[in-house]
N, C-alpha and C positions, 0 to 999 in steps of 0.2 A: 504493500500500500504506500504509498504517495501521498502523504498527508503533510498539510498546510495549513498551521495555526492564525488564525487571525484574533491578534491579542485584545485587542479594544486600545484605545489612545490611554481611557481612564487607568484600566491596566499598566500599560507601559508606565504610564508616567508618573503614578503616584503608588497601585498596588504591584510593584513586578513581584512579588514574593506567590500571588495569587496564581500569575500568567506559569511560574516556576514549578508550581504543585499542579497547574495543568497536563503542563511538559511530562513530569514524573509519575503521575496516574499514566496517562498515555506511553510514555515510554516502557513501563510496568507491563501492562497488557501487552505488548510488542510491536508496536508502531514508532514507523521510523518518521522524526518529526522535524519538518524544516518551519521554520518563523524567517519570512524574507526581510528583507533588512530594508522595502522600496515599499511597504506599508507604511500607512498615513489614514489618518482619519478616513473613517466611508462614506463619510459625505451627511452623515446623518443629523449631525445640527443643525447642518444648512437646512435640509427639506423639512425638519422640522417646524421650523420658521416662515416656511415656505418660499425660500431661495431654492429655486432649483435649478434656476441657472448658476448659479456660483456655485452650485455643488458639483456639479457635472467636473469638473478637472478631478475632482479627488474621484468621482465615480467611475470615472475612465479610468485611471491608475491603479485601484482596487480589483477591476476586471483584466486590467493587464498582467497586474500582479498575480495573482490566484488563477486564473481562466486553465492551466493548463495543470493541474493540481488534480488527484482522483478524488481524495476526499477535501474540503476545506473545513475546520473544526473552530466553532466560533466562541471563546470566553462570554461571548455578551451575546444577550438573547434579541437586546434590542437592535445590535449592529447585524446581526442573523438574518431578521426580520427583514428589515433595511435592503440588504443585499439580494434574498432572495424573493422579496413581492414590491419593491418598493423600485429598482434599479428599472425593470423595463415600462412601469407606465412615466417613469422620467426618461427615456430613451424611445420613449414610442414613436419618432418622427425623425431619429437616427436609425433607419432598418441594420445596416453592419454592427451595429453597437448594442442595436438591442437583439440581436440572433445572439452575440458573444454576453450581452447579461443572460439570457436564457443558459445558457448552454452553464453557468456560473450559477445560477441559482436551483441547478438540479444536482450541484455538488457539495453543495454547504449544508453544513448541519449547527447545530448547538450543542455544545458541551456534553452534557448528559442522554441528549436525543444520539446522538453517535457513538456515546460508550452500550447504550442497551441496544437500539436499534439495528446498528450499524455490525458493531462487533457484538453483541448479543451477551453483553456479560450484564449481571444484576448483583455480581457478589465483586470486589476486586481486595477483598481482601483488606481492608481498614477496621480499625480500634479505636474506636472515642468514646470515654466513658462519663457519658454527663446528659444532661437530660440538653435537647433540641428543639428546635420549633423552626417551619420552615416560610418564607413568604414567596406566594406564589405570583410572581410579579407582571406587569399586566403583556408587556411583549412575549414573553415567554408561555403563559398561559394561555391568556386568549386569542391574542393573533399569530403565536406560531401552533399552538394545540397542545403543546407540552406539557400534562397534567402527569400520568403514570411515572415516567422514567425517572424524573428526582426520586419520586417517594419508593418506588422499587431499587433504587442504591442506598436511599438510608435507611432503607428496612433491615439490610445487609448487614449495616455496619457495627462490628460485633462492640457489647458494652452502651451503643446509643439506645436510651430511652427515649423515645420522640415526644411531642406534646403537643397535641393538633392547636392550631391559632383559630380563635372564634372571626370569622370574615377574613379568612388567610387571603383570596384573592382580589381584595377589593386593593387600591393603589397607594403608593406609597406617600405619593405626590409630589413627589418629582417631576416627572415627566418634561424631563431635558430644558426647554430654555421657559416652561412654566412655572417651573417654581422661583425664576431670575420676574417674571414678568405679572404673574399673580401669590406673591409670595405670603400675601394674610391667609388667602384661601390655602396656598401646600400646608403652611405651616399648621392649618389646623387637623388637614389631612394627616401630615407625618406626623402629630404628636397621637390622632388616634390610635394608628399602626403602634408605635410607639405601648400604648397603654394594652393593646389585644395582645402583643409578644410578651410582657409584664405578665398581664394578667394569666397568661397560658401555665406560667409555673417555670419556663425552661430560662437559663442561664448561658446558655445560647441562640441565637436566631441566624439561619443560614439561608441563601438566596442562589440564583442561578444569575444576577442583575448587579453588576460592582456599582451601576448608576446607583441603583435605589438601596447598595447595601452601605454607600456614602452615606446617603440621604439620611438612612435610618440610625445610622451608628451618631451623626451627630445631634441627632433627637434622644436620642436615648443620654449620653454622654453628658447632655445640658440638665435635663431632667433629671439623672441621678446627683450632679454637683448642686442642684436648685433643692433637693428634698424630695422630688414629688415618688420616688421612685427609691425603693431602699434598699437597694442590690444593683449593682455592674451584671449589664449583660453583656457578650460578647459577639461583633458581629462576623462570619465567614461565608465567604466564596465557599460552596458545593464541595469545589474540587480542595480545597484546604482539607476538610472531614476526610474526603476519601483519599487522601494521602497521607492521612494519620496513621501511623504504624503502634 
């Protein structure tokens, strides 16, 4: 296999430890793993915004980068997304561009969608002994469909107690340049989130989303230094867990 991490910008450039434990799960299972050095954002804040004209340079670079790759395995569910439903109705009036996103968005996966699906494992062998809770974030769930495949790796994972979140998939409130542009509204969102991961029991909260596990780790953070909240939780990337030994 021929596989092709695409790390997330947020990854690279503030969690690499996260992008690291990707690497090492995958390497584990026996996949041989190249991270090209000509990644760059995927264009996804722009369209966010709805620049899609300015996004289109990194869009092109993304499908040049990758295009030739068997698997492409994505850290972030929301740059997943992105790339593979969101690249050809921005290229629908580039026919050459948009045959080469096609042909790119029947080769990317999501993180967890690719370790069950793809390579068919549901155990890979992790130890975490602490009680969990998972947020089911809203690209990952609802717009890519990715509901089973988390929760069949941390069923796995020997020593985790899980601890289901009341409204696990409602949103974190994030949502890229909305919480920069309506932030009374996120902010009331993330302190819900915030108070359902609390209330769940777990000392943990894990995600498939580095966006929204920023989001939430700084919610929580403020709220236990403020009082409201009377225990540290901790927040982890998916793959952090399953690379616990």
């Amino acid at each position: 296999m021929k596989i092709h991490l695409f790390s997330q910008c947020l990854i690279d450039m503030f969690y690499p430890h996260v992008g690291m434990a990707g690497v090492q799960v995958l390497e584990r299972l026996g996949c041989d793993i190249t991270v090209p050095k000509k990644q760059v954002c995927c264009g996804q804040m722009f369209t966010n915004s709805g620049y899609n004209q300015a996004a289109k340079a990194a869009i092109k670079n993304t499908i040049e980068t990758f295009e030739n790759a068997d698997y492409v395995v994505s850290m972030s569910g929301s740059c997943a997304f992105a790339i593979r439903d969101e690249y050809r109705e921005i290229l629908k009036d580039e026919p050459e561009w948009l045959a080469r996103a096609a042909r790119l968005s029947d080769h990317i996966y999501e993180f967890t969608q690719f370790i069950v699906d793809v390579l068919g494992v549901t155990d890979v062998g992790a130890t975490f002994r602490d009680k969990v809770t998972y947020h089911k974030s809203c690209h990952v769930t609802r717009l890519m469909g990715i509901k089973e495949q988390p929760m069949k790796l941390l069923e796995n994972i020997r020593g985790l107690e899980y601890l289901p979140m009341h409204r696990a998939e409602r949103c974190c409130g994030f949502g890229g340049t909305f919480t920069v542009k309506q932030p009374e509204i996120s902010a009331v969102m993330t302190r819900e989130k915030a108070m359902t991961i609390y209330e769940s029991g777990a000392n943990v909260v894990a995600g498939s989303d580095q966006a929204c596990l920023m989001n939430i780790e700084g919610m929580l953070d403020r709220m236990y230094k403020d009082g409201e909240i009377d225990r540290r939780i901790k927040v982890m990337h998916i793959a952090e867990l399953l690379n616990c030994r």
